[in-house]
Phi, psi and omega in degrees: 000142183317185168246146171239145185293150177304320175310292195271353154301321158261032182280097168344147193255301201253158166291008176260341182244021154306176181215124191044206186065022171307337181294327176292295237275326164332293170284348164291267181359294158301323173304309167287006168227348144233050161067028166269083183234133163276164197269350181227110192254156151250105165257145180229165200153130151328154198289129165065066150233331155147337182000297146333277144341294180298318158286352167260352159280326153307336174280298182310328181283344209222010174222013197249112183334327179289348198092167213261155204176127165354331178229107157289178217262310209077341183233019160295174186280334141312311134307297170326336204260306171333304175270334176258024160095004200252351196266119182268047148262336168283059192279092167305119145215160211275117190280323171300345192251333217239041184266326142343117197303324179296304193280331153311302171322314165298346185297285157344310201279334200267006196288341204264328138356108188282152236273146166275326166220013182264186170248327167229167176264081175281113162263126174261121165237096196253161235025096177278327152308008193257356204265146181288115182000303176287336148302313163304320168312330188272337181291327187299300173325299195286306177281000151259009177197062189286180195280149173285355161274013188236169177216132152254129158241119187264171166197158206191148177265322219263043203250026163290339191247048171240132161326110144351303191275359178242358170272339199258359157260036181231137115298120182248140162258113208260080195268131198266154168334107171304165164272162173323288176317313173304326169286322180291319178292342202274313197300269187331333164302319217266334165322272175339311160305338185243004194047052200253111201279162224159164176225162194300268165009314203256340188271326174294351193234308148288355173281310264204348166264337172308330162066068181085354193241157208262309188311304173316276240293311178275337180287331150307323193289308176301338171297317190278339160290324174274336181290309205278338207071046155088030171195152192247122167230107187345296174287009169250334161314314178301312198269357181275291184289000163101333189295151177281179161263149219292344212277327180299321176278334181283319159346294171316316203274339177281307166321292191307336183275314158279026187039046198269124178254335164279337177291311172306280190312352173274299179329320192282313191287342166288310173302324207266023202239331186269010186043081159266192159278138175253350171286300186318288185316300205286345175272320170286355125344288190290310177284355163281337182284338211255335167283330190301300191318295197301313187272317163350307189262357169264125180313166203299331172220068168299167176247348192325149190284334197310322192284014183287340179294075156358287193292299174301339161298305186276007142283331186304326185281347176245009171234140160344129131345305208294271178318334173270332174293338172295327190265357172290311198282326184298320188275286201319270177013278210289304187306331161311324201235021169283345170279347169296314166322136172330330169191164206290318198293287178302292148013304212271354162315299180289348181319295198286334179278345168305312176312302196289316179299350205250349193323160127305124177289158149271180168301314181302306209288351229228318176258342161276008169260150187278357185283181190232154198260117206280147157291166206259024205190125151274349151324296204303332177278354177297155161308147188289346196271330188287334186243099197248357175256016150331069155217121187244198184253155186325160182259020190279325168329297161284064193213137177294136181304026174321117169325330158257020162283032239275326185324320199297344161313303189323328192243352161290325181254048148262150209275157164274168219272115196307319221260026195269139189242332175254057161289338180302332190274301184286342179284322177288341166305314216290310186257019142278351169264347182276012175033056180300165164247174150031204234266357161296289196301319148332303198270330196250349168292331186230049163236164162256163181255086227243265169244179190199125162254195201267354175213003163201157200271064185294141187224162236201096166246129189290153190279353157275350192254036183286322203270337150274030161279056197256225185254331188283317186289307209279341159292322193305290181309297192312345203252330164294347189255327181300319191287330186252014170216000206087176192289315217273009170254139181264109190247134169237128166224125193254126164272101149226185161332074173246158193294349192250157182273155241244182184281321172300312191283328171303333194274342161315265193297348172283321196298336185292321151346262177336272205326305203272348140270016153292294211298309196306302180267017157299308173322293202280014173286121173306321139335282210300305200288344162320273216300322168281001172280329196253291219291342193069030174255180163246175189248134180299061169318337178264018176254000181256143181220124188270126190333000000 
């Protein structure tokens, strides 16, 4: 007997052995177990979701000697005749070969004919978009009012080009893309089913070339099996499909972890030998940064599968939260505009070298670099005599720990200045010179400055501003209040209440200000007010913005 394709071997009988599409097989499912079935379905969808199946498995429910129902038998002569294409009841066409309005007509004419053994007369017509205006015309009359012995079911990758009038004499069904994951378990039944041996690694890498469709997905599968000699191995999948090897992307996530720019640049030019696709390379990056993330956030005795990854546990474990969403977002970025580049190699170079430039430093990292840490102010590079309402701490703190600078310890833990008269006015001076961003500057915009000693700092955060209070922000600051007063402050933040405002809310209430004399002086513009005396108009408060 002939070899048969995986594909069509493993073609669904039943709606129980479909892959995915609960959404569909749900409302079919109900519809054929309590008798509500209309006379015309549309399924719609990308190639190898399954469109094609589902109707002639839906054609098997409405023919099957047991009667109609959800589950056909499989083994009556209707089903039988049904799965190998022989029920001359089923009339399949192909709408591409069959587009001429003459050959619809001939279609049309056989309808009013009752079924030869079957109980109803199912026309399958697929891609239907392919059929010409005058078909679809010749098509309308008959599909809003078919004879109760016919069902039409269509199907179309296309169902933007489908005629209003022929979407609106349908139920459609939109069956969406599988996951990976729903593809990779399908594969593995089916290795397991052929006694065919294989690794977790290579079915994740045809799942993932399939790009949703079941029908790619096996149809790789059968490639990769005659490419490997009849066992699926991750490095013969790699090399069939064009992909680098896994030891080369972890190469990449180890350069990052160790902020190595020669190691990285070696690794890329080892990849780059093996002519990859680098969109393909920059997309299993990202999917390794997005595994990274996902093992970050579980806890220490998740049972989850993802952490069986070893290798993938000790990067989740050396690298920063911070850091894989950041190279995460830099490569989505990045993946856009790689073809913009002079070339693809570089392009995907400057990614990874962006990925490095952009790390965030720590203290330690900060202090093993030879560069040097710019004061955040030119206040700050001033003499203390000069700034006497300053407060803050000596300004030699922020000035680089450089070796011949040996004094400069000596002035980190001075203590802060006792004379303060305005605090809420000097904490917002504080953080503005530490020049926070994004939700640090957020969390210290909605604190008061509540005491200060010669080493530590207390801040006062309102209990509705609670939820930024995590551990990462509050590290953030403190290490932003250590860089600009010394290592030896201590930062505390208590969430209560205080009568005085917090710098957000000063910043609140002046933009409320500004606002409320711009309008007050639009009202009273001797202009303004001509023209709504003569025009009878009005004035647009949300169009005034203050200078």
């Amino acid at each position: 007997m002939s070899y048969q394709v995986l594909a069509r071997k493993w073609r669904p009988r039943s709606f129980q052995d479909m892959v995915g599409q609960s959404h569909v097989l749900k409302a079919l499912t109900n519809a054929l177990d309590q008798d509500r079935l209309h006379h015309a379905y549309l399924f719609t969808g990308t190639r190898g979701v399954g469109k094609t199946t589902l109707a002639r498995i839906l054609a098997k429910c409405l023919n099957c000697d047991t009667g109609v129902s959800s589950t056909p038998c499989g083994t009556c002569n209707a089903c039988v005749a049904i799965d190998e294409g022989r029920f001359v009841d089923l009339i399949e066409v192909d709408a591409a070969s069959r587009a001429k309005v003459e050959e619809t007509r001939d279609l049309m004419d056989n309808v009013q004919y009752a079924p030869s053994s079957g109980r109803y007369k199912v026309y399958l017509i697929d891609e239907i978009h392919m059929f010409s205006n005058h078909s679809f015309n010749a098509l309308l009359k008959t599909l809003e009012e078919p004879p109760p012995h016919v069902k039409f079911l269509l199907a179309t990758t296309e169902p933007k080009k489908l005629p209003v009038t022929i979407l609106s004499r349908c139920l459609q069904f939109n069956l969406s893309h599988l996951t990976n994951d729903q593809i990779a378990k399908q594969v593995e039944m089916i290795m397991q089913q052929e006694n065919i041996g294989f690794d977790h690694a290579s079915t994740e890498l045809i799942a993932r070339g399939a790009a949703g469709s079941m029908r790619d997905a096996l149809s790789l599968l059968d490639q990769a099996i005659a490419y490997g000699g009849g066992v699926l191995e991750e490095s013969q999948v790699r090399a069939m499909m064009g992909t680098i090897d896994s030891a080369d992307l972890h190469g990449l996530i180890q350069a990052l972890i160790d902020a190595d720019p020669e190691a990285l640049l070696a690794t890329i030019e080892t990849i780059a030998l093996q002519t990859p696709d680098f969109d393909a390379l920059l997309g299993e990056l990202l999917s390794l940064l997005q595994k990274i993330a996902i093992i970050q956030i579980l806890p220490a005795d998740s049972s989850n599968p993802i952490k069986d990854n070893a290798e993938l546990v000790n990067f989740a474990n050396a690298m920063n939260k911070e850091d894989t969403q950041l190279y995460y977002q830099i490569g989505m970025m990045g993946r856009k505009d790689l073809y913009l580049a002079p070339d693809v190699k570089s392009g995907f170079e400057m990614v990874m070298i962006r990925m490095l430039a952009f790390r965030p430093m720590s203290g330690n990292d900060i202090e093993s670099k030879t560069q040097t840490l710019k004061p955040v102010s030119a206040k700050s590079e001033s003499p203390p005599q000069q700034t006497p309402a300053k407060p803050s701490i000596a300004p030699q703190a922020t000035v680089n720990p450089e070796p011949q600078q040996a004094e400069a310890p000596q002035h980190t833990e001075a203590p802060l200045k006792h004379s303060l008269t305005d605090a809420d006015s000097d904490w917002k001076k504080i953080i503005d010179e530490m020049a926070l961003a994004g939700l640090v500057k957020e969390l210290a915009g909605n604190c008061v400055l509540k005491t200060h000693t010669d080493n530590k700092i207390q801040l006062a955060l309102a209990p509705t501003q609670e939820h930024l209070l995590t551990p990462s922000q509050k590290e953030r600051l403190e290490q932003a209040i250590k860089t600009r007063f010394g290592e030896g402050i201590i930062l505390t933040i208590l969430v209560e209440a205080s009568p005085n405002e917090t710098p957000a809310e000063t910043n609140t209430r002046l933009e409320r200000e500004k606002q409320a004399a711009a309008e007050a002086s639009m009202k009273n513009d001797p202009t303004v007010k001509t023209l709504m005396d003569t025009f009878d108009a009005s004035l647009d408060q949300d169009s005034i913005q203050p200078q």
